[in-house]
Structure formats: C-alpha cells, structure tokens
C-alpha positions as CSV (number, residue, x, y, z in Angstrom):
1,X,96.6,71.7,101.8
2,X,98.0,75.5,102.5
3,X,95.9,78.2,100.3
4,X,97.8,79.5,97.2
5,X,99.1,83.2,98.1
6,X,98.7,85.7,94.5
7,X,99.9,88.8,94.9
8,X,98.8,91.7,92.5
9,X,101.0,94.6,92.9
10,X,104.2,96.6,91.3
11,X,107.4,95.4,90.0
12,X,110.2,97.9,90.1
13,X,113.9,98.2,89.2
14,X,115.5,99.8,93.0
15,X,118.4,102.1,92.0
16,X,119.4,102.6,95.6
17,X,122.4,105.0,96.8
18,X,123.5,105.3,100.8
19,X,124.2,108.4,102.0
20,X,125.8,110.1,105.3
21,X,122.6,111.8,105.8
22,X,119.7,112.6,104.1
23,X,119.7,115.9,102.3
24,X,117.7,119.2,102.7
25,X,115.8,121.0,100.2
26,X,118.1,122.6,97.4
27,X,121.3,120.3,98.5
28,X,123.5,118.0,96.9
29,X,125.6,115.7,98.4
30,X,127.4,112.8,97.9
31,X,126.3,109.0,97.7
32,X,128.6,106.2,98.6
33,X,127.3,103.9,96.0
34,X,125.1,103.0,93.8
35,X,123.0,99.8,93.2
36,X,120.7,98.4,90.8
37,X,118.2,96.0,93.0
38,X,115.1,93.9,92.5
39,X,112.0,95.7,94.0
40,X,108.5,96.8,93.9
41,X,105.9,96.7,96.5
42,X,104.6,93.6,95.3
43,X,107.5,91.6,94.3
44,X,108.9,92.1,97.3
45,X,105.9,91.0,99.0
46,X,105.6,88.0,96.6
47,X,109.9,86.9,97.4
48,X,108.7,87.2,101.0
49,X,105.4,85.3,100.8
50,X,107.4,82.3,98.8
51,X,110.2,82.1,101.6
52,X,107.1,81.9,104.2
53,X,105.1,79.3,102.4
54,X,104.8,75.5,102.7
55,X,105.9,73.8,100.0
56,X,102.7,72.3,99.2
57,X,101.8,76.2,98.6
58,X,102.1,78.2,95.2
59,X,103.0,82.2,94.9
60,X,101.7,84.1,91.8
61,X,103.1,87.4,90.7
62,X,100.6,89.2,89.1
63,X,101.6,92.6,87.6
64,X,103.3,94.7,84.5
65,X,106.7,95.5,83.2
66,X,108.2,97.2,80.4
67,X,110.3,95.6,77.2
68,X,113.7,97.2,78.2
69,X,116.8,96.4,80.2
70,X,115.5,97.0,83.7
71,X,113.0,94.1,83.4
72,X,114.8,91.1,83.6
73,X,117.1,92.5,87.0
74,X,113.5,93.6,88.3
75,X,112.1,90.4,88.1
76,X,115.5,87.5,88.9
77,X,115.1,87.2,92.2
78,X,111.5,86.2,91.7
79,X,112.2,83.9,89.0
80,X,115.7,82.6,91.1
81,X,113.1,81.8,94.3
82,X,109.9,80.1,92.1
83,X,107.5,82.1,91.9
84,X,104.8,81.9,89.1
85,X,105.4,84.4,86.8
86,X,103.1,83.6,84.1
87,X,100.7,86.3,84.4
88,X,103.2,89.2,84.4
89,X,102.5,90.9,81.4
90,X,105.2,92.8,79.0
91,X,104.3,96.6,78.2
92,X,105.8,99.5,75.8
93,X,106.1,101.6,78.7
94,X,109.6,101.7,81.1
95,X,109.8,99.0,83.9
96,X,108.8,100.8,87.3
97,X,112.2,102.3,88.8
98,X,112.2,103.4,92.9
99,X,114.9,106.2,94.0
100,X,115.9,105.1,97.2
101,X,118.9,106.9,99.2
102,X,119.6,105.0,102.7
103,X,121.2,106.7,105.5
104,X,123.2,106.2,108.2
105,X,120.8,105.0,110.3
106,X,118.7,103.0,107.9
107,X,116.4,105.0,107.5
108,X,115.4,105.8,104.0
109,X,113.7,108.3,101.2
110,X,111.6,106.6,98.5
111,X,110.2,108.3,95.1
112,X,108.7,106.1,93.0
113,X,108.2,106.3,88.9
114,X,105.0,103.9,88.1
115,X,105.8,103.1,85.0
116,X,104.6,99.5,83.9
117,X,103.1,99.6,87.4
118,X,100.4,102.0,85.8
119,X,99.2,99.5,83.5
120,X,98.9,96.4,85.1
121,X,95.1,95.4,85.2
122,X,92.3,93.2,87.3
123,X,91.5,91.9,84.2
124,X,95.1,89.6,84.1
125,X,93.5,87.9,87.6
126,X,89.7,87.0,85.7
127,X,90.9,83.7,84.9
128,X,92.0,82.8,88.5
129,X,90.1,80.2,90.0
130,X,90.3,81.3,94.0
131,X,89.5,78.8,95.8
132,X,88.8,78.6,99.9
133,X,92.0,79.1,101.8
134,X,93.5,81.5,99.1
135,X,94.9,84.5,99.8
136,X,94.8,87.8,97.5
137,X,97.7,90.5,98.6
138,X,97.6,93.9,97.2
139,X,99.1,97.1,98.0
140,X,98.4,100.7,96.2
141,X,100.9,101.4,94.3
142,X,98.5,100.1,91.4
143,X,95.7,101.7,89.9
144,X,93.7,102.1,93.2
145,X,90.8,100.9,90.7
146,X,92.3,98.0,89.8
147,X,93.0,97.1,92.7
148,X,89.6,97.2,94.1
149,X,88.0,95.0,90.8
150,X,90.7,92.6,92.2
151,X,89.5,92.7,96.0
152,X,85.6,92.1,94.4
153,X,86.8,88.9,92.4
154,X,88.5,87.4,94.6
155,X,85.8,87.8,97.6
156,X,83.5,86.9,95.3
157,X,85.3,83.3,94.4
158,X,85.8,82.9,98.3
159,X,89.8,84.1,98.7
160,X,91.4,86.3,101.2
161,X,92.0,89.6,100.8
162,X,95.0,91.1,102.7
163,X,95.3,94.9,101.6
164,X,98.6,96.6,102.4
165,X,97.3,100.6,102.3
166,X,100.7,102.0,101.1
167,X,101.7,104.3,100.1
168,X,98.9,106.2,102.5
169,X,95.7,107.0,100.3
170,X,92.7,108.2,102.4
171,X,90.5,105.1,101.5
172,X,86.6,104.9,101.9
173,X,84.4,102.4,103.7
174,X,83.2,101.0,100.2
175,X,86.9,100.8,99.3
176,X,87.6,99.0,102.3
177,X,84.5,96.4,102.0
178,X,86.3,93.7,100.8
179,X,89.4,93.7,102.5
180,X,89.7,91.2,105.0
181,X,93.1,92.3,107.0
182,X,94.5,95.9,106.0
183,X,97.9,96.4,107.1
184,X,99.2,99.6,107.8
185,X,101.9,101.7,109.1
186,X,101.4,104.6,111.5
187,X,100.9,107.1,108.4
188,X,98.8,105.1,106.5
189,X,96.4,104.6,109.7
190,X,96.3,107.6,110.3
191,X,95.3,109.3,106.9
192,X,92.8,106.5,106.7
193,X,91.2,107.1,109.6
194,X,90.9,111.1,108.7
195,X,89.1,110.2,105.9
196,X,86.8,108.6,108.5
197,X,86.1,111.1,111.0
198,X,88.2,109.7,113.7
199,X,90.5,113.1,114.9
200,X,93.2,111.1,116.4
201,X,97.2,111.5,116.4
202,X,97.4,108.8,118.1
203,X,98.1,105.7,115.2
204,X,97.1,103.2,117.9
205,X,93.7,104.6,118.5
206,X,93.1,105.5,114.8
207,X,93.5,101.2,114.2
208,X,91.4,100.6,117.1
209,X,88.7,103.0,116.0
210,X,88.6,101.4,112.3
211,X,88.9,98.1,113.4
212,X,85.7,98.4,116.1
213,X,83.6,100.8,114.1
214,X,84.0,99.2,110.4
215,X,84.8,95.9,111.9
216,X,87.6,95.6,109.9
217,X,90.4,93.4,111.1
218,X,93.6,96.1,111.4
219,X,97.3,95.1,111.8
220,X,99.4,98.4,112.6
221,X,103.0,97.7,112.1
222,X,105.3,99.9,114.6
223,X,108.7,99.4,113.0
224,X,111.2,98.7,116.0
225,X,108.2,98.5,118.6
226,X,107.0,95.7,116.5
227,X,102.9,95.7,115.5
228,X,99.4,95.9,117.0
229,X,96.6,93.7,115.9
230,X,93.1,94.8,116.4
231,X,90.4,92.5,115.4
232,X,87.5,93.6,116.9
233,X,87.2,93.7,120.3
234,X,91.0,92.0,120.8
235,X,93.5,94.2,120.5
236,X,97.2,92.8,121.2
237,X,100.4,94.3,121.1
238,X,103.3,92.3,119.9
239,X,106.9,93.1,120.1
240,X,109.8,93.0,117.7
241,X,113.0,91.8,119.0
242,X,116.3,93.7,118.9
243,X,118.4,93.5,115.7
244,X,121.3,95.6,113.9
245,X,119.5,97.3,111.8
246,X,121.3,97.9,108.4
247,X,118.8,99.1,105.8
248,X,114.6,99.5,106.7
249,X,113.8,99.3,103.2
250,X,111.6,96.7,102.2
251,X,111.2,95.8,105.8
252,X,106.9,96.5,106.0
253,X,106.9,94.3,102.6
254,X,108.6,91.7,104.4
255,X,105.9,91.5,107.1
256,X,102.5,91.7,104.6
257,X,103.8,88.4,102.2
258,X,104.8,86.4,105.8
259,X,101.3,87.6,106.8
260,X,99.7,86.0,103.9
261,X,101.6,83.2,103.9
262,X,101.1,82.4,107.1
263,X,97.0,83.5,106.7
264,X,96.5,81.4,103.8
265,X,98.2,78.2,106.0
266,X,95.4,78.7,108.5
267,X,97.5,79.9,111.2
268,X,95.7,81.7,113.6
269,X,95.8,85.5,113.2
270,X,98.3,86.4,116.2
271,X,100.7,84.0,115.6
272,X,100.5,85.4,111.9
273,X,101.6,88.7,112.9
274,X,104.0,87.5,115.6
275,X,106.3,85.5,112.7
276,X,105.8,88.4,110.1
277,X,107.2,90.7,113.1
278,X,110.1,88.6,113.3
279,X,110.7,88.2,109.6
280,X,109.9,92.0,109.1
281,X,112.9,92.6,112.2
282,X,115.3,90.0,110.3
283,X,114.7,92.1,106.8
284,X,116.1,95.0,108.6
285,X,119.4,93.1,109.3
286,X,120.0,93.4,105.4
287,X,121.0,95.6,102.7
288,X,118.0,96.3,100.0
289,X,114.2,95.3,99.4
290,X,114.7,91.4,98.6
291,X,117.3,89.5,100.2
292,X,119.3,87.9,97.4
C-alpha cells in the first residue's frame, strides 16, 4: 500500500492580473484582467500531490485560513479533487492573498500577504500517526519554526520529509537535518548554499556541493531545462520536454506534490523527478496555480 502524502504549508486566495509587460519601479500600467484563483504554496502542492497519487493513497492539507469570503474560493479546488481537509484550521485573521501579475511571456511577479498562513502550527500535525512510507511536504512560506517542529515529528515517527526551500531563506545545517529531499530552484540553491560557505554562481555546483558535503539528497529544478538530482555521489540531469508555455505560475508546486506522490509510492528517486518534470512542463501549458 502507497504511503499517505500530508502536506503542511499555506493556503492563499491568488488575485492574478496579466499584463503586456511587467512594470518598472514608479509605473502603472494596465492589466487585462483580473482573477480570483485557488492557491498557496501548499495547496497547490497538495491538488498536485492528489492528481499524482494511487488511489489506495490519502492527501492531507494541513494549514490555516481566515473566517471571511476568500476562504471558501481558497480552498474548492482542494475540496472539489478529495483531499482531507480536516486539519485545516479557521482563524480571525484574513485568508492568505498572492498578487500575481503574468506577462506576456509567462513569466510572473509574486508578493505574498501571510495572513492565516502566519498562524498555522506543528502542533495541528501531533496527532498524526506517520507511519513508514509516509511522506511530510513542506515549503516556507510558514513559520520557518513550525515548519521545522514538523520535519522533527515526522522523522521521528518514521515519515518522509520532502522540504521545498521557497521562497529562498538561507537555511542551516541543523535546519536541514531532517529533511530527506530539499527541492529547490536556482535562487533558493544558491542563497542556501551562501549560507554554507560554498562561493558559487553556478546553481548546479551550489546543489552538488550541498548534496556531497551534507549528504543531503538535492533536486534543482531548472524551469525549461528541466531539473538535476544530486544524491550523493549520482548526479543526473533530466530534461523537460517542449511545451507552449502559457502561465509559469504554480509550475515548481506542480513538480514538489508529483515528487512526493511519487516518493511516498516507492518509486525510485529518478524516475520521481523525471514524472514531476513532465507534470511540472504540463502545469505550464495552463492559466493559474491549480488547474481547475
């Protein structure tokens, strides 16, 4: 029987806008719409773990949002696709929004409001009994603090832990002890590593450097040029294929919940980050963080 994937991260209302190009400081222009969309780091990672998984395998949200309007669009598509919802507590603060303006290329600007987010805790996982084959998938745009009490607990009860290190936070060796995959993007890597010691520009040889010298197992996702694994001593390049991209947003989300899916299945690590690849390349081929 597949592992159970639980996924302790941020729920956020998206209000997303596209735009001819993106602006520069002290500018205003002119959006082409305007959409309010499911999203989050985590609930989009949950959505995608939940389309990955077996259906002998369960997906728990685990996270915080407010008692006001933007909850119930925040969390649909989550309760539309079956995830378990039942440790997603209610709080007095706003649900977590996202500003997201898309342009013409895909590419896109982010600023995030925590809200709820803020407030979710380690303690709403205590009463999770992980068992061996489950996976734990956290990101940081939770209480880093949290976070980590949730990496200890679940180590500690024999799950998982797959860490996605974004947004980029210059994380420490004893913050990154019980992390068994970190997944990270070429900024992330690299402000990692920094923290580290390892001077490199270079993203490829920042992931190589923590993944041999902490032995931490280190999945660098490239975007279009698809990802490197480093585990170890093997190191693998895998590539994305082509795709008409519409919208990257959501895209890197898209490849951590097929990663744990896929992890907590038992398939073997490089075949895990070959499908999230592909997944992650499909998510670009849409509009928004969740495909609805």
């Amino acid at each position: 029987m597949a592992g159970r994937i639980i996924v302790f991260g941020s729920i956020n209302l998206d209000i997303v806008t596209t735009v001819a190009r993106r602006p520069v400081a002290g500018e205003t222009i002119a959006g082409e719409n305007c959409l309010l969309l499911p999203g989050g780091k985590g609930a989009n990672q949950a959505l995608a773990a939940q389309s990955a998984a077996r259906k002998d395998q369960e997906v728990h949200m685990i996270g915080a949002v407010g008692r006001d309007a933007f909850a119930p669009i925040a969390l649909s598509n989550l309760n539309k696709s079956g995830v378990d919802l039942t440790r997603v507590v209610e709080t007095d603060a706003i649900t977590g929004t996202a500003i997201i303006m898309v342009d013409a290329d895909g590419e896109n600007i982010i600023v995030i409001n925590a809200g709820a987010n803020a407030l979710a805790s380690a303690d709403q996982i205590k009463n999770v009994s992980f068992k061996v084959g489950d996976v734990l998938l956290t990101q940081q745009e939770l209480t880093l603090e949290e976070v980590l009490v949730a990496h200890k607990r679940a180590r500690l009860s024999g799950g998982i832990v797959v860490h996605n290190a974004a947004p980029a936070y210059p994380l420490s060796q004893s913050q990154l002890a019980n992390i068994d995959y970190l997944i990270v993007n070429e900024t992330e890597v690299l402000a990692i590593a920094d923290a580290h010691g390892f001077q490199s520009s270079d993203p490829e040889m920042a992931a190589k450097s923590l993944s041999q010298t902490l032995s931490l197992n280190t999945v660098l996702t490239l975007g279009a040029d698809g990802a490197i694994m480093c585990f170890g001593e093997e190191i693998d390049h895998v590539s994305a294929p082509e795709v008409d991209v519409k919208d990257t947003t959501g895209a890197g989300d898209v490849f951590c919940g097929t990663f744990a899916a896929q992890i907590a299945q038992g398939t073997a690590p490089r075949q895990a980050v070959k499908l999230s690849v592909e997944a992650a390349s499909a998510a670009c081929t849409w509009f928004g963080a969740q495909q609805t």
